[in-house]
C-alpha positions as CSV (number, residue, x, y, z in Angstrom):
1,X,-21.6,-27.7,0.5
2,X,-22.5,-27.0,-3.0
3,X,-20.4,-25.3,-5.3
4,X,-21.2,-21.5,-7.0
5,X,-22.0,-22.5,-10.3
6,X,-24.9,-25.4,-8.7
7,X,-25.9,-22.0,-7.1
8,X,-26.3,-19.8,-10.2
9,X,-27.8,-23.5,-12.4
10,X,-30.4,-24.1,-9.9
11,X,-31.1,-19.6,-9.7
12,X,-31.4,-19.9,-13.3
13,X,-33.9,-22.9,-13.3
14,X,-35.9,-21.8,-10.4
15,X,-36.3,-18.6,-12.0
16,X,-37.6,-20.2,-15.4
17,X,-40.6,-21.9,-13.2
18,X,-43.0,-18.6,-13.3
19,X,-44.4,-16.9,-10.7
20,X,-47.1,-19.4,-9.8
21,X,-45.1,-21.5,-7.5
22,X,-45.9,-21.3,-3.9
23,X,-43.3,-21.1,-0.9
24,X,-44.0,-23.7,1.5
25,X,-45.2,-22.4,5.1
26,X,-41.9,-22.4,7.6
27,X,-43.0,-23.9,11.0
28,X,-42.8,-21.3,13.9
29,X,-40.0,-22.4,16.1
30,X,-37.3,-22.6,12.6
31,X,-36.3,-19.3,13.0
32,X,-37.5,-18.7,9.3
33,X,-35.1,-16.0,7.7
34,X,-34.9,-14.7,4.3
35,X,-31.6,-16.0,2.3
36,X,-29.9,-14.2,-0.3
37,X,-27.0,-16.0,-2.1
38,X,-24.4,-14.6,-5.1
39,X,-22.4,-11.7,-6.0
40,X,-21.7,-9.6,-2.6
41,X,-21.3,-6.5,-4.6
42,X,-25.0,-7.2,-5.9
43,X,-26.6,-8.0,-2.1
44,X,-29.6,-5.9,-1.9
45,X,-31.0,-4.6,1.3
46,X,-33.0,-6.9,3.5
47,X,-36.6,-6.8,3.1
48,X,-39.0,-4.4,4.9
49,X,-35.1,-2.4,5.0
50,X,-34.3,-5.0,8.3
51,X,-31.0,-3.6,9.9
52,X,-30.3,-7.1,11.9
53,X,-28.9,-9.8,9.6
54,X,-26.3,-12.5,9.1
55,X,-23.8,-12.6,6.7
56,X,-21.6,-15.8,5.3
57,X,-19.2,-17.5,2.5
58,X,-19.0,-20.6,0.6
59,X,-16.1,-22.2,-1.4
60,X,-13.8,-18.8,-0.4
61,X,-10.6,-18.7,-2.7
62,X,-8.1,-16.0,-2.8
63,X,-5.1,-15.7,-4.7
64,X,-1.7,-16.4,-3.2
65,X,0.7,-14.0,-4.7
66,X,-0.1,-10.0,-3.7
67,X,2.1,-8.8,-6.5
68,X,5.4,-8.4,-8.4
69,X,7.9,-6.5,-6.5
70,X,9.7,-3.9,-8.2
71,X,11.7,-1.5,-7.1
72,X,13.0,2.6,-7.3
73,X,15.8,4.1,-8.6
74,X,18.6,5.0,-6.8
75,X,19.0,9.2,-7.0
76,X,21.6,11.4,-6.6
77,X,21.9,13.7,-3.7
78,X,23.7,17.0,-3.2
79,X,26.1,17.2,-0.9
80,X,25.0,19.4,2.4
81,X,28.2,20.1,4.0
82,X,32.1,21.2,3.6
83,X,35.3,21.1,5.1
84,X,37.1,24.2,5.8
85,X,40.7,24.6,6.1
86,X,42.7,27.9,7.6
87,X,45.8,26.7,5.3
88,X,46.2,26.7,2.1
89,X,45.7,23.4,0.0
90,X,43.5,21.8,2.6
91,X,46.9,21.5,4.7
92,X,45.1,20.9,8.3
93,X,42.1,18.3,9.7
94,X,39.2,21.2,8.9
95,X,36.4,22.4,10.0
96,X,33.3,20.6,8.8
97,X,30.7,23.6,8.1
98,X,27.0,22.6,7.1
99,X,24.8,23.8,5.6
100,X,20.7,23.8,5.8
101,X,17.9,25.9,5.4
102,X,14.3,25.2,6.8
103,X,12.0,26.4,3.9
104,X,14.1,24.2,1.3
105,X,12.3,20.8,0.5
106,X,14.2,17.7,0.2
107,X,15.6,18.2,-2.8
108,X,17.5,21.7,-2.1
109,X,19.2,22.4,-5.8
110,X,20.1,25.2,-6.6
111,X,18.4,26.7,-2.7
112,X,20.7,28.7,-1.1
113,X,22.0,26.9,1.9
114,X,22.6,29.2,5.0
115,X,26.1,27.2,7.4
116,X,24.5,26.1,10.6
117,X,25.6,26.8,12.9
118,X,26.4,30.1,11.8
119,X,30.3,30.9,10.7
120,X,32.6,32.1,13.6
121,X,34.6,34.8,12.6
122,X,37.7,32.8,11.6
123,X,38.5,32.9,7.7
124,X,39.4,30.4,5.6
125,X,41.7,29.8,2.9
126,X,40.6,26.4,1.2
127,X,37.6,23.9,1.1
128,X,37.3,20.1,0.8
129,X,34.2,19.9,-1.3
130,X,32.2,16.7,-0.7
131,X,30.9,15.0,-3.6
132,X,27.4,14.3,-4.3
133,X,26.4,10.5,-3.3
134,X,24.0,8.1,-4.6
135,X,21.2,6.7,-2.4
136,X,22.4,3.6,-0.5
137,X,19.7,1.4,-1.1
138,X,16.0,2.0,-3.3
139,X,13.2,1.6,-1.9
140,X,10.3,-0.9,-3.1
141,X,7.8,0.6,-5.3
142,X,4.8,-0.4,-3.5
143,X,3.6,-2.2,-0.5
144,X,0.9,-4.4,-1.4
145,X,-2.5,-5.6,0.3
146,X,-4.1,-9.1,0.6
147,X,-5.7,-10.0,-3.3
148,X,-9.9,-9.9,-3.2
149,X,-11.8,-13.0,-1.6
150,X,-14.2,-14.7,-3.8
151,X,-16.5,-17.2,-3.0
152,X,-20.4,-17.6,-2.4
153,X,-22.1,-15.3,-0.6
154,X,-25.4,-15.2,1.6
155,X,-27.4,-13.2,3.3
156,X,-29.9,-13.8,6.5
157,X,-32.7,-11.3,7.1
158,X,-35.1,-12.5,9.5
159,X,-39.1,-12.5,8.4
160,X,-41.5,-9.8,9.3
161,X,-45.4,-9.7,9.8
162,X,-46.6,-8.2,6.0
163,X,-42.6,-8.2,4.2
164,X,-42.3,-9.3,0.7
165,X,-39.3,-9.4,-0.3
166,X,-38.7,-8.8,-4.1
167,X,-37.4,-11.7,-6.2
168,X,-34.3,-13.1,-5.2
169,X,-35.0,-13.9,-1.9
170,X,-36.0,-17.6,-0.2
171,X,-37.7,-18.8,2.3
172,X,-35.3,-20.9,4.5
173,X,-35.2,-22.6,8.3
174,X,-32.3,-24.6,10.0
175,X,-32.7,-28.6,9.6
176,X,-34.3,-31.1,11.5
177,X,-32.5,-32.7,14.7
178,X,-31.1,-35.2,12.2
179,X,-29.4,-32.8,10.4
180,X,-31.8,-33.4,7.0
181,X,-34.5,-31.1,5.7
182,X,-38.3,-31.4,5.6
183,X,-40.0,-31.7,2.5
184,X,-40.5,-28.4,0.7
185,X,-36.7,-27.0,2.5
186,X,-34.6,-29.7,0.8
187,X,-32.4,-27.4,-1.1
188,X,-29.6,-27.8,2.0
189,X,-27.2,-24.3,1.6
190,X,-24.3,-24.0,3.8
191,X,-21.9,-21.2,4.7
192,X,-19.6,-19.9,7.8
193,X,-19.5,-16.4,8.9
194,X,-15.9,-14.3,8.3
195,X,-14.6,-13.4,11.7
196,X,-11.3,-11.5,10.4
197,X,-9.0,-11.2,7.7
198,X,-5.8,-12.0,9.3
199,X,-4.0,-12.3,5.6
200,X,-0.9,-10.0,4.9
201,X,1.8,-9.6,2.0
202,X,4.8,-10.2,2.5
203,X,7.2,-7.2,2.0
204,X,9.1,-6.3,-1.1
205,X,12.6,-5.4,-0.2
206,X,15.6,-4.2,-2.5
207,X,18.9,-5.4,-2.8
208,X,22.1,-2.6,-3.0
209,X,22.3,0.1,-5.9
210,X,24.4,-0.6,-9.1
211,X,25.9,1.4,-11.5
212,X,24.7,5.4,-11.5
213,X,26.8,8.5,-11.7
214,X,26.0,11.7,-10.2
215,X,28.2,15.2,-10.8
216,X,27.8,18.5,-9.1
217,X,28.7,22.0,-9.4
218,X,28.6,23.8,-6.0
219,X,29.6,27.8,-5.0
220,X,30.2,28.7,-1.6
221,X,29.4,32.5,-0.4
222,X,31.1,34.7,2.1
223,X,27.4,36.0,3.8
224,X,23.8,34.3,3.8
225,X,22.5,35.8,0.9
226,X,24.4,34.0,-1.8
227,X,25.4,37.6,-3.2
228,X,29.5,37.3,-2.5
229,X,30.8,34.7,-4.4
230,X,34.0,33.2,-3.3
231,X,34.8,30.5,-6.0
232,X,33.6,31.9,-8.9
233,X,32.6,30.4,-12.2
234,X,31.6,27.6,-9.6
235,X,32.9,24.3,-9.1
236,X,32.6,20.6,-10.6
237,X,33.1,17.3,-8.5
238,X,31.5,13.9,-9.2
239,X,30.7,11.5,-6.5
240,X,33.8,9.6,-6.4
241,X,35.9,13.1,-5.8
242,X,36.4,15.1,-2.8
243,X,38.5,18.2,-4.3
244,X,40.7,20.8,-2.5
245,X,40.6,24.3,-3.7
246,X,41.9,27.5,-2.4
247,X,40.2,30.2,-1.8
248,X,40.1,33.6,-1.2
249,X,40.3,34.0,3.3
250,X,37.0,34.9,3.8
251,X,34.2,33.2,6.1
252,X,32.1,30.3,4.6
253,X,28.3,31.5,5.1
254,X,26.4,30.2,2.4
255,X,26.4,27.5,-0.3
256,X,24.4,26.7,-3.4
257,X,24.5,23.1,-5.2
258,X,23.1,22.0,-8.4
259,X,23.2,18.5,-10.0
260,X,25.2,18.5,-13.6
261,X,24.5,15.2,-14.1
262,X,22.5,12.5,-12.8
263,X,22.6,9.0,-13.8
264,X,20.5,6.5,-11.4
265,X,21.7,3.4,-9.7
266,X,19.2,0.3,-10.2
267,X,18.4,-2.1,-7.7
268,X,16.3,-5.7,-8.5
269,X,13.7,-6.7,-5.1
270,X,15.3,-9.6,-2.9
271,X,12.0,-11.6,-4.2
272,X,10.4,-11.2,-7.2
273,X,7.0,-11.6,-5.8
274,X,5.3,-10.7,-2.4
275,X,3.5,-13.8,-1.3
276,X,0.3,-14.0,1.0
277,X,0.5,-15.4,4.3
278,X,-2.1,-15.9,7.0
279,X,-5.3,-17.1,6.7
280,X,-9.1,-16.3,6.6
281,X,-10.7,-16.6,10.0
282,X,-14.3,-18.6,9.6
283,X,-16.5,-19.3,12.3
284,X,-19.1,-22.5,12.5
285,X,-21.3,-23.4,9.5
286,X,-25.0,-22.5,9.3
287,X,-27.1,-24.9,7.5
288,X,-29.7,-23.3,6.2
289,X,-32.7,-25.6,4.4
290,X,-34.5,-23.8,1.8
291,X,-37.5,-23.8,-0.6
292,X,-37.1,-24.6,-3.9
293,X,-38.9,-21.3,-5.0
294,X,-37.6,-17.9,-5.3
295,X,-40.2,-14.9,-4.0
């Protein structure tokens, strides 16, 4: 097998000869095919615009490592829910009311929050507010794919009655029973076909958030529209608090939530590096013995 840069030496010398040279006559029964070899990004079409041809690599190489892993922040999130009490100072177990609302995205600050399901009649006279949290874990920044293939590349287009190919093209056939190649095919050119790229990265995964703060200041309403406040001035709680408050006895319906402060948790990946594994899938070589000359 001969190695690119032979390839692109020999191209270059070949190419120097002039247009004089002749291509030798391929015998009938060689299954004579035009052979282009280099950049696979730069393979032209086959000539006289042949839709049947073969396609193979030579000294293939591929990096092992996908990537660096890195990962996201940990965020704060609002709390979605409360707990009701019917006494005073959060004096009985509670009713856990929550709270959601179907056109709010993800992130619902400052959304008002409708209680579902909706608020029986009873009335309340304090809430446990929960406090915001921060993410349990972060999440990799990217999942990567297998790194480019390089190698050398050829291409097989069978001849035609009255084809020329432009330069770039030669004129090959297989070897002789021996394995060796006639006089006027001795450049001997090797490559296997790709059958499947069964290569994949491994994945980047994140170790537990540290450090981050996250502070809130939620109101809770007495109907759905967030018109009837109940706590007013609204109310502060950070995300290692849950705070009692008393309120006035009215039904809890409706709840707005807005971050005050917001101080991400980091996390560094379980592996600094997401590796390849698997391998290239070849099939059998094709010798291919070709003419010194380039049409």
């Amino acid at each position: 097998m001969r190695s690119t840069s032979y390839f692109a030496f020999s191209m270059a010398a070949l190419l120097g000869c002039g247009d004089e040279l002749s291509i030798p006559t391929p015998r009938v029964d060689d299954h004579a095919v035009w052979l282009w070899t280099g950049d696979t990004a730069n393979a032209p079409a086959c000539p006289g615009h042949r839709l049947d041809f073969w396609e193979g690599w030579a000294d293939e190489a591929a990096m092992e490592e996908c990537g660096v892993c890195t990962c996201e922040p940990a965020l704060c999130a609002l709390p979605s829910s409360v707990t009701a009490h019917r006494s005073p100072r959060c004096g009985d177990h509670g009713t856990q009311i929550a709270f959601d609302d179907q056109d709010a995205d993800e992130d619902h600050a400052g959304v008002c929050l409708k209680a579902v399901p909706p608020v029986p009649s009873e009335v309340f006279a304090s809430v446990t507010f929960e406090p915001p949290t921060l993410a349990a874990k972060c999440v990799p920044s990217r999942q990567f794919d297998p790194p480019p293939i390089f190698g050398s590349f050829a291409k097989a287009c069978p001849m035609g009655v009255g084809i020329h190919p432009v330069n770039g093209w030669r004129a090959c056939i297989s070897p002789e029973d021996d394995g060796l190649c006639r006089t006027g095919f001795d450049i001997r050119l090797e490559f296997k076909e790709r059958i499947a790229d069964a290569r994949r990265c491994t994945p980047c995964f994140c170790e537990a958030p540290a450090g981050g703060n996250c502070e809130a200041e939620l109101l809770v309403y007495a109907e759905t529209s967030c018109t009837t406040e109940i706590i007013g001035g609204g109310f502060g709680v950070d995300q290692n608090d849950r705070r009692c408050t008393d309120i006035d006895p009215l039904p809890l319906a409706a709840m707005r939530a807005v971050l005050t402060h917001q101080e991400p948790g980091t996390c560094v990946p379980t592996s600094l590096v997401s590796q390849v594994s698997g391998d290239i899938v070849s099939g059998e070589p094709r010798v291919f013995c070709c003419s010194s000359n380039f049409n």
